[in-house]
C-alpha positions in Angstrom: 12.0 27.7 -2.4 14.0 24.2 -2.8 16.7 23.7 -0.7 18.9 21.4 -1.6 22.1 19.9 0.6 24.4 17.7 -1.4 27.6 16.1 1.0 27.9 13.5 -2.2 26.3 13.5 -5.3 27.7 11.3 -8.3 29.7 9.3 -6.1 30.9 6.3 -8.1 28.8 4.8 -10.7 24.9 5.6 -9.2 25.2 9.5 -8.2 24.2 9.3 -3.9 22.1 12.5 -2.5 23.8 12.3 1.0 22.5 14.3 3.8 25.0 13.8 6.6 28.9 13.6 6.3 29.7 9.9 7.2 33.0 10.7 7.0 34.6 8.4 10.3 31.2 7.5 11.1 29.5 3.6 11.0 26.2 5.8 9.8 24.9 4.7 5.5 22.6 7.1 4.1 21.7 8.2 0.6 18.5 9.7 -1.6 19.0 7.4 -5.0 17.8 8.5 -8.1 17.0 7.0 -11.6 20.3 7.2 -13.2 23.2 4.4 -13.1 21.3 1.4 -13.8 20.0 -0.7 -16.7 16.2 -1.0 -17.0 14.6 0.8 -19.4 11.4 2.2 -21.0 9.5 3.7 -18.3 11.7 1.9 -15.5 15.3 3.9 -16.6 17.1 3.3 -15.4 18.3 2.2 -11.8 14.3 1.1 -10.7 15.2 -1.1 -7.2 11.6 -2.1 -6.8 10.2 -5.6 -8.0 6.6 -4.4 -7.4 5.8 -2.4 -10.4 6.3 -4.6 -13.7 10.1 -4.4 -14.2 12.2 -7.2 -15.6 13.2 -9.0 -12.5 17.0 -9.7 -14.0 17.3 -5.9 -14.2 16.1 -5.2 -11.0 18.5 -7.4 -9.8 21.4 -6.4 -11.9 20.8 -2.9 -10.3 21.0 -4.1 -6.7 24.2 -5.9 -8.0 25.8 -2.5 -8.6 24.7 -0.9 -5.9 26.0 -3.5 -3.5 29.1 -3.0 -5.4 29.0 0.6 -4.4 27.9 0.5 -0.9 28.6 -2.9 0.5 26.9 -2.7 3.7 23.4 -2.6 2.0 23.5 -6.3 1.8 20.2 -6.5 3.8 17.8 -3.8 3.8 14.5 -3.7 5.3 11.9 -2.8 3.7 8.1 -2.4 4.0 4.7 -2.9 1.8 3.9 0.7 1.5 0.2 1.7 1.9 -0.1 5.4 2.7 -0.6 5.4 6.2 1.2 5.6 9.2 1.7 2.2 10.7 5.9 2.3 11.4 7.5 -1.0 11.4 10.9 -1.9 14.1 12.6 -3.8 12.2 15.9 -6.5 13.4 18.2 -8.9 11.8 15.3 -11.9 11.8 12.7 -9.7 10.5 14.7 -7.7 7.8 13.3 -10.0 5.2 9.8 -9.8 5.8 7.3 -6.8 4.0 4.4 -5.7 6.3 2.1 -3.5 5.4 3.5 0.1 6.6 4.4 3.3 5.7 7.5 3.7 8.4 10.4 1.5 9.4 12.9 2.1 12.5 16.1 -0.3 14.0 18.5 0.2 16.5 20.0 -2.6 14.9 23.4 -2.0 13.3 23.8 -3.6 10.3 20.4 -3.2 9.6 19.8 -1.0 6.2 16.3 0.7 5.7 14.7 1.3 2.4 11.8 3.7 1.5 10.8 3.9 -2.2 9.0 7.1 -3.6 8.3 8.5 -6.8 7.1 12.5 -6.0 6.3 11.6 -2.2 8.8 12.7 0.4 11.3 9.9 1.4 12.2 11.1 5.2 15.5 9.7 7.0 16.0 10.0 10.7 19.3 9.1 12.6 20.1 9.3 16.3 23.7 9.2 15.4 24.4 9.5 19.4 22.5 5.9 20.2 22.6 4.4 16.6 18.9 4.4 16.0 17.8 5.0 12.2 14.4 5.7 11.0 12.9 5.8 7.2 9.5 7.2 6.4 7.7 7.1 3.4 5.0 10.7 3.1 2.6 11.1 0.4 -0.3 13.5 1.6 -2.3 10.8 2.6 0.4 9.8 4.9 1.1 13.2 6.2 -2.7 13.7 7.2 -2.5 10.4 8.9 0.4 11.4 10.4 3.2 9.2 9.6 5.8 11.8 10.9 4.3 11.2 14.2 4.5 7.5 14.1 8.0 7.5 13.3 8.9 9.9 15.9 7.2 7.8 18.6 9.0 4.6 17.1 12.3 6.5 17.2 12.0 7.8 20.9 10.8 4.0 21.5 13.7 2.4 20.8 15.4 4.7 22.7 16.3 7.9 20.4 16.5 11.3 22.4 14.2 14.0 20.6 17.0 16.6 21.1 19.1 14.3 19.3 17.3 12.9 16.1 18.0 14.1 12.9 15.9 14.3 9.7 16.5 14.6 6.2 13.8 15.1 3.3 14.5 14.1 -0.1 13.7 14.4 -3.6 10.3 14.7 -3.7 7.3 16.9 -5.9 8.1 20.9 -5.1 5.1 22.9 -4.5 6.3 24.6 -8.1 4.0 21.2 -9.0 1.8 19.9 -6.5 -1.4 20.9 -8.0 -4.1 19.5 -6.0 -8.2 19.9 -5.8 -9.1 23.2 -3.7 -10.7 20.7 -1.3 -7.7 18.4 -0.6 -5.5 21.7 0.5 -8.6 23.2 2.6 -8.6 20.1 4.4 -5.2 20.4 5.3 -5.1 24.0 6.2 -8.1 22.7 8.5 -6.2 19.3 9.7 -2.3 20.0 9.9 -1.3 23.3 12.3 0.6 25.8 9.9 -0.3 24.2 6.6 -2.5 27.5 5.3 1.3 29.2 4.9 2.2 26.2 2.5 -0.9 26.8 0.2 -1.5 29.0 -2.5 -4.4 29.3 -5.4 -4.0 27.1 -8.4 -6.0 27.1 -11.5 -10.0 27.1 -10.8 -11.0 24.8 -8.3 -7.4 23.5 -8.0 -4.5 24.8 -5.1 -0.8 24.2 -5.0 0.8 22.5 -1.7 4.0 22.4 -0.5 4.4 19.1 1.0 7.9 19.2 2.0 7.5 22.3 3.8 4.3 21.0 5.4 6.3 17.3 6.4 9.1 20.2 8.1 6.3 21.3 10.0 5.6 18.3 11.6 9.1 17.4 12.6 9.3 20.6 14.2 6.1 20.0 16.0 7.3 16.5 17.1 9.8 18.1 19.3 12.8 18.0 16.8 15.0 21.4 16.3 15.4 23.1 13.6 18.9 22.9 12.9 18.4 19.5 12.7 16.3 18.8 9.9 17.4 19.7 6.2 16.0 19.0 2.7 18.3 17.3 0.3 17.6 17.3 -3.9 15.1 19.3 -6.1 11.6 18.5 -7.4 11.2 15.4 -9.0 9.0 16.5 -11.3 11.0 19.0 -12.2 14.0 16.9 -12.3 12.4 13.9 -13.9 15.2 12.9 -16.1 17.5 12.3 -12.5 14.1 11.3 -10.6 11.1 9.0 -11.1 8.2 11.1 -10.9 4.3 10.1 -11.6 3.6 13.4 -12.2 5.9 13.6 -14.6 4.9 10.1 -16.6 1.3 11.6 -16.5 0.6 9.2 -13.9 1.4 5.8 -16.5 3.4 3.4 -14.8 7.1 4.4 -13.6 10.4 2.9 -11.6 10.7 3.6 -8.1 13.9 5.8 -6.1 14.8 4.1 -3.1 16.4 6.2 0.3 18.4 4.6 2.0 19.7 4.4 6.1 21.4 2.9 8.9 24.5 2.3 10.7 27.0 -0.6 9.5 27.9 -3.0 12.2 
């Protein structure tokens, strides 16, 4: 079952998934899309990343209108992602820089994070009490490695209080999709505590996962409650004309959706 929890959608030009209300609070956050920018073909049309073959003015021009939109993303850390679980802390003097990692945390303010997906689950984490902001990037691979982990460890490092981090999961490939080999999902009904209730038979040889729920089921086991953990926008596959999806571009080459989060200074 998708959940979906929209405090802001179409918000200005570039529609903005939100999953918190930041009304009176210094706290940014957003799960972006495809729509409101200007690349095309298989990049349409708001693709932020300059990684995967777009034409670098339109990348640009689509960070020019989403600065325009939400000022305080002038500088956004970011990280080269990998699929593992290696979290980076990121400040003001190293904001600029891309190491390898899957994971990024500050208790910087006025330090943006960015986590680009394209059917993985973008993950946000605030301690809104102490200011501390997380991003995590969660393909399977990363799940199994245990990225969710990691960036609970880097949160609670900095200083975050378990009782008081909040997560958000965003638009990201719905179990309605996530076909997989038979093997891939026994390993992680074997590896990941919980994950045989997320599983179900596919076509021969093949088994349908439900990552989201499965990334939920680490949070919770990481200490955080319930109530604060929600899951914001539908299944990109599903919804691949609002999201990029590799699934849905039969794995050919596509844009990438960034999430975004932090608190302004």
């Amino acid at each position: 079952m998708e959940t979906e929890t929209d405090l802001s959608t179409g918000a200005g030009v570039i529609p903005i998934l939100r999953a918190w209300d930041e009304t009176g609070s210094p706290l940014r956050d957003g799960f972006l899309g495809r729509e409101g920018g200007i690349s095309t073909g298989p990049f349409a049309s708001l693709n932020l990343s300059y990684w995967v073959g777009d034409d670098v003015r339109a990348v640009d021009a689509n960070w020019e209108r989403l600065r325009a939109q939400v000022p305080e993303l002038k500088l956004v850390a970011r990280v080269n992602q990998v699929h593992g679980n290696v979290v980076h802390v990121a400040t003001r003097e190293t904001a600029s820089s891309r190491p390898k990692a899957d994971g990024i945390v500050t208790a910087e303010p006025g330090v943006m994070l960015g986590i680009f997906t394209a059917d993985c689950v973008p993950i946000l984490m605030i301690d809104p009490k102490r200011k501390i902001a997380g991003a995590l990037h969660a393909g399977w691979r990363g799940a199994l490695s245990g990225i969710v982990q990691s960036g609970i460890r880097a949160m609670t490092s900095l200083g975050a209080h378990i009782d008081d981090i909040r997560a958000a999961t965003g638009p990201s490939i719905g179990s309605c999709c996530f076909e997989v080999d038979a093997a891939l999902a026994e390993r992680f009904t074997k590896e990941i505590k919980g994950s045989v209730r997320h599983a179900r038979a596919g076509r021969p040889g093949k088994a349908y996962l439900d990552l989201r729920a499965i990334v939920k089921d680490q949070l919770l086991g990481a200490g955080l409650a319930d109530a604060n953990i929600s899951a914001v926008g539908r299944c990109t596959r599903c919804a691949s004309d609002r999201f990029f999806s590799r699934r849905g571009a039969d794995g050919k080459i596509t844009g990438l959706q960034m999430s975004f989060v932090g608190f302004a200074r």
